[in-house]
N, C-alpha and C positions, 0 to 999 in steps of 0.2 A: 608117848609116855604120859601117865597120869598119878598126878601128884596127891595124898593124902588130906581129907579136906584140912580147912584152914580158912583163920582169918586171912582176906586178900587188903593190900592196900596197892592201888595199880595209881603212877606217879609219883616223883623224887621230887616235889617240889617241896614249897612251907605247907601248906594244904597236906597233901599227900602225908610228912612229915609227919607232923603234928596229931594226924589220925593216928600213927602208927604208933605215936608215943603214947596219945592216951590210953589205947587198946591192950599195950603192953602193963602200961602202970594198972590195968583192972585187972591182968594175970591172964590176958589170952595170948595164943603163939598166933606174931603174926608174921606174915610174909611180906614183902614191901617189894612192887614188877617195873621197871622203866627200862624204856627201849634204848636208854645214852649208857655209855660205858661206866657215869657214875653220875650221882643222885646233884640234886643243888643247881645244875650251870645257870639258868638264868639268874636262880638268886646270889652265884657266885658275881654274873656281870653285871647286876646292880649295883653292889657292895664297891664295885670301880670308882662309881662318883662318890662313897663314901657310905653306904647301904645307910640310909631312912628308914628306920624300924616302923617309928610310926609317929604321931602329934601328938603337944602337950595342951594342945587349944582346948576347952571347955568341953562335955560330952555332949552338947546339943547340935552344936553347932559342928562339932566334928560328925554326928548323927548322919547331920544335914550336905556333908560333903558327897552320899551316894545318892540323890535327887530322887529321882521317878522309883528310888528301891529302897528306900529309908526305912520303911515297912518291913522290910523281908530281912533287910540286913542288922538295925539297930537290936534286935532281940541276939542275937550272934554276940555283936558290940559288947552287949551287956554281960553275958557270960567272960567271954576277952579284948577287956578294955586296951587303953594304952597303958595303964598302970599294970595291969597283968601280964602286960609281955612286957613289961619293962621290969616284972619280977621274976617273971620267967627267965629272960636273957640272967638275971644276975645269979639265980640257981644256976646256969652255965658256967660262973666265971667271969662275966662280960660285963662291964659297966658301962651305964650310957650316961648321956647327956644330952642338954638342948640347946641348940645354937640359937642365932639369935633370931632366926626365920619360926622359933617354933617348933620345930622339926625334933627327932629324935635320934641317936646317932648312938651306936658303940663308942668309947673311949676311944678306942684305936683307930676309926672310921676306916673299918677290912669287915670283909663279910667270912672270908677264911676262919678266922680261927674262935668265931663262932659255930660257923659249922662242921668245925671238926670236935667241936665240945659235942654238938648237937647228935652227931655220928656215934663217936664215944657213947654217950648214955643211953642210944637207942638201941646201940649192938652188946651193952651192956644187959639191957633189959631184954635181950634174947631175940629183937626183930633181926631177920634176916633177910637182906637184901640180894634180890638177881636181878644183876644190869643186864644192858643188850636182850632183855625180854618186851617187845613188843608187844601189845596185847590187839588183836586182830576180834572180838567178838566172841560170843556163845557159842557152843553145841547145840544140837539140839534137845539135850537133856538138863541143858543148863550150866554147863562148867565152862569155864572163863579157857580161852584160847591163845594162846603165845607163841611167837617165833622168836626161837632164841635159837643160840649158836649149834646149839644139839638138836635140831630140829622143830616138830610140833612138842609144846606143852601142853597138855589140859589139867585143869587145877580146879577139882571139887571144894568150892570154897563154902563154906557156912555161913559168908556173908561179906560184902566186898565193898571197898568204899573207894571210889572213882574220882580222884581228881589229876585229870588229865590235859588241864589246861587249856586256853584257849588256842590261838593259830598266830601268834607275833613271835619271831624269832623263832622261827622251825627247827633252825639250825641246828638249835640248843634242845629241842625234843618236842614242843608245844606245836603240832603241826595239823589241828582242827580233825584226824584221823577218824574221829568217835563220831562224827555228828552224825553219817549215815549207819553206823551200829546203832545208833540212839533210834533214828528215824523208825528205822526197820523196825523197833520193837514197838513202835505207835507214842514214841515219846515227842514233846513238840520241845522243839527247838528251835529258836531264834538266830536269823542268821548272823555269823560270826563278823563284825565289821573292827577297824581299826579304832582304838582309844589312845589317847594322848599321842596324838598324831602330826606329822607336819603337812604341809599342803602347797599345793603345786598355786604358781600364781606365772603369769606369761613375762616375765621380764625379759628386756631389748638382750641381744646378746652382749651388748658392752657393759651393763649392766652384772650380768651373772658372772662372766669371767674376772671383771674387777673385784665387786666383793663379795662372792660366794666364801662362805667361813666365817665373817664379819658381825659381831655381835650387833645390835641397835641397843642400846643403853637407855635406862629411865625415860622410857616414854610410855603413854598412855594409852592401851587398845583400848578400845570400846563399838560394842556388835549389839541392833536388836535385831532379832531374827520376827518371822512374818506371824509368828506368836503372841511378838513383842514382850519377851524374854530379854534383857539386857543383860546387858557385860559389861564393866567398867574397873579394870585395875590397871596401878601401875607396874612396870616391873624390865624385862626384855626378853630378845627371841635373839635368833641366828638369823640370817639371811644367807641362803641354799643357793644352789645354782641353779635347783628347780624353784626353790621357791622359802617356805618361812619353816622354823621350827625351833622352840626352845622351851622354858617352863612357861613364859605368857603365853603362848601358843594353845603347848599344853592343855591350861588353867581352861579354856574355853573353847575344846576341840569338837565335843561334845554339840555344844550346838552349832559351830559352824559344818560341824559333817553332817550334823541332821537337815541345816540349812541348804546347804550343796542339793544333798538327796531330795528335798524336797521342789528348789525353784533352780537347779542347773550350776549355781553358783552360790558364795559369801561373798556379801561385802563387809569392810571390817574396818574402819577409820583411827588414824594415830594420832594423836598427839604427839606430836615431836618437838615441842617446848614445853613441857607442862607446869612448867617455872613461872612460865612468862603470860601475862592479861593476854587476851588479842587486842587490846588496845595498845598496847606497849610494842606486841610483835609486827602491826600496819603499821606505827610509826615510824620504826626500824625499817620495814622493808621500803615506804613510801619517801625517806631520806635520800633525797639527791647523793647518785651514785657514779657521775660524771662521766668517764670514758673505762671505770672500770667494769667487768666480768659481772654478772649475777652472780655466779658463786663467789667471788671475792668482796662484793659488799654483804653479800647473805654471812660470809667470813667475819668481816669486819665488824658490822651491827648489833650481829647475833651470835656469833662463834659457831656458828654454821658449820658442822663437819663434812667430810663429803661424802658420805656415806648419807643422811639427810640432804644434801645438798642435790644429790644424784638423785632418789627418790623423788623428787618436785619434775625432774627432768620424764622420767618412768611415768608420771600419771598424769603431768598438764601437757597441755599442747604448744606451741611456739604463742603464741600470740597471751595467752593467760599467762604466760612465765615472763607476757613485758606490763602485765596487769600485777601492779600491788596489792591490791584488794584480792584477789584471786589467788596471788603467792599469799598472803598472809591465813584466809581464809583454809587452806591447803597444809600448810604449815599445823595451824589448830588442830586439824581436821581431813587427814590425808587418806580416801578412799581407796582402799587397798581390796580387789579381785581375788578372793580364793578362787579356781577351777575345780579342785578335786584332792581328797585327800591323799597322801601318799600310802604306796601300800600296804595291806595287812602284816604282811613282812616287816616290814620297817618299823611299824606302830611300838610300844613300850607296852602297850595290853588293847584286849582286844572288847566289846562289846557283844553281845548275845551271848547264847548258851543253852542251858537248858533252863526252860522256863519254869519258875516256882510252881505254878499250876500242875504240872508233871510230878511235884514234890509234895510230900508232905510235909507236916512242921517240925520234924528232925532229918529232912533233907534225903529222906528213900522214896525211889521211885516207886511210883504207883503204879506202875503197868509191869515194875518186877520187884517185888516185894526181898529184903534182903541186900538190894544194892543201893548203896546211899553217892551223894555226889556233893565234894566240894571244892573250894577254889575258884577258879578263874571261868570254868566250865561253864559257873550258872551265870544266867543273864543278870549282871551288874556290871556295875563299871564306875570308877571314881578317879580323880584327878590324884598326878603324883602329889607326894608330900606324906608318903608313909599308910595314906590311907589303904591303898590293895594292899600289901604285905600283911596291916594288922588283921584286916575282913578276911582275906583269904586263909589265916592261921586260925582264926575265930571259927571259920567258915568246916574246918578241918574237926576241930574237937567238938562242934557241935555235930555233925554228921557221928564221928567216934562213939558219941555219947548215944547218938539216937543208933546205934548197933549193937550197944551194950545192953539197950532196955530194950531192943528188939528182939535180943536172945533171951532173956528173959522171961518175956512173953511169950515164947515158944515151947522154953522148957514148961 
């Protein structure tokens, strides 16, 4: 069956979304393809922790939050700031706010019943959505290919914009599908790797069964990689039963996973008093401690939890845990072994995509003129805290827009 040509928009994500709104408000009919029974899921399981629209931090420095692509992404930025989507949301209905992180939040902190405004206005404005449409590749005449319930689609589109997501949470639709359709057409694409990731680390097995789920509270990572590239914030993470994961993590996955990739491992040292001199923490530990426990004077001294307590056990050896100087030093300064990061599956977004270079500067590819691409697809990547949501929404209406003036130039 072959469908009427048409704007295509293939993905239900913000990206996807977002294209499909603008294309509407310029008065084209478009079509909207994803392969889930309905549009939104991972931006629905965001919205869990309380959906991050995006930050209220400064625009430089917010700029500055997508590193090695600040370049490619800040012109996006510019068109849809954090203030534009935070006026966008309120044309929905939805008021936000900013906690005390910075961050920006719906009123209601639900991702629902934003995007069911979001639904509304788009099916209002005539786009029409087919779920359960896969999209499998080209013809070879050039029409966009689909498995959907009613078998083969083909859909002569006049112009498609492709944000198909990266490969984190497949589950939800985002399952790296595209990159060998990509390849095929001579487009270069960067391998798809894990962002804001947790990572495996060798912990004793008495270790992982006790406090596997256990937050680490206010302490200090701090990582320089063999670039010498630093890290230093405070904040916390989980401790896994494989190993670490939380917003500190997060905050600096990026070069620990390049790290990994590059020398076999990260090392990543904590701070686990950052309250306290190390002058203050050796006097504490090197305190006559008579006939009781190392953890029970690490208790008393320090308020020692065991959770820290444990930790000293994990990385020193018997004979430095009867060294003060060495417990103390340790404590400052606690050499913690990344192995490997955890799965692409698992990850919260992913790294690569397709490379700018295959793009022009309204985000159509050059080796098929007519298909634009954005979201999570292209190769960036940036830490939680609202950043991907706002780039990727950004990333949508500017593709939308470089389609509108492409048809243009056609007629």
């Amino acid at each position: 069956m072959t469908l009427p040509s048409t704007l295509a928009v293939i993905g239900g994500g913000p990206a996807g979304l977002m294209a499909a709104e603008r294309l509407a408000a310029a008065g084209h009919t478009v079509d909207l393809y994803d392969a889930m029974p309905s549009v939104g899921r991972k931006f629905l399981l965001a919205g869990r922790g309380g959906l991050n629209l995006t930050h209220s931090e400064p625009f430089d420095a917010f700029a500055g939050r997508y590193g090695e692509r600040r370049a490619q992404i800040e012109p996006m930025l510019r068109r849809f700031d954090a203030d534009a989507l935070r006026a966008w949301a309120q044309g929905l209905g939805i008021d936000t706010f900013v906690g005390t992180s910075g961050r920006v939040f719906p009123r209601e902190m639900k991702a629902a019943p934003l995007l069911r405004a979001w639904l509304h206005r788009l099916r209002a404005s005539g786009v029409r959505l087919h779920m359960r449409h896969r999209w499998t590749g080209w013809t070879d005449d050039g029409q966009l290919r689909f498995e959907s319930p009613q078998g083969e689609v083909r859909v002569a589109a006049a112009a498609t914009v492709l944000a198909c997501g990266g490969a984190s949470w497949p589950r939800l639709g985002s399952d790296g599908a595209w990159v060998p359709l990509f390849k095929a057409r001579g487009c270069h694409v960067a391998p798809l790797v894990p962002a804001n990731c947790g990572f495996d680390v060798d912990w004793t097995p008495f270790f992982a069964e006790r406090f596997a789920g256990q937050p680490l509270k206010s302490v200090v990572l701090a990582v320089q990689d063999r670039a010498r590239r630093h890290f230093r914030r405070k904040g916390e993470f989980v401790v896994t039963a494989t190993g670490v994961e939380g917003s500190l993590v997060y905050a600096v996955s990026a070069l620990l996973r390049d790290e990994i990739a590059a020398r076999g491992e990260a090392v990543l040292h904590l701070d686990l008093l950052p309250d306290w001199t190390p002058e203050r923490v050796l006097a504490a530990v090197a305190h006559p401690r008579g006939s009781r426990s190392l953890g029970s004077h690490l208790k008393s001294r320090l308020n020692l939890d065991a959770i820290r307590s444990a930790l000293l056990h994990e990385v020193l050896d018997k004979a430095a845990l009867q060294d003060p100087a060495r417990v103390a030093a340790a404590l400052k300064a606690l050499p913690l072994r990344l192995l490997r990061p955890r799965p692409i599956a698992e990850a919260i977004s992913t790294a690569g995509g397709v490379r700018f270079d295959s793009l022009d500067g309204h985000l159509m590819l050059r080796e098929a003129p007519g298909v634009f691409c954005a979201g999570e697809m292209l190769d960036w990547e940036a830490p939680t805290g609202g950043y991907l949501l706002n780039a990727s929404m950004a990333s949508g209406l500017v593709a939308a827009e470089g389609v509108i003036g492409w048809l243009q130039q056609q007629r």
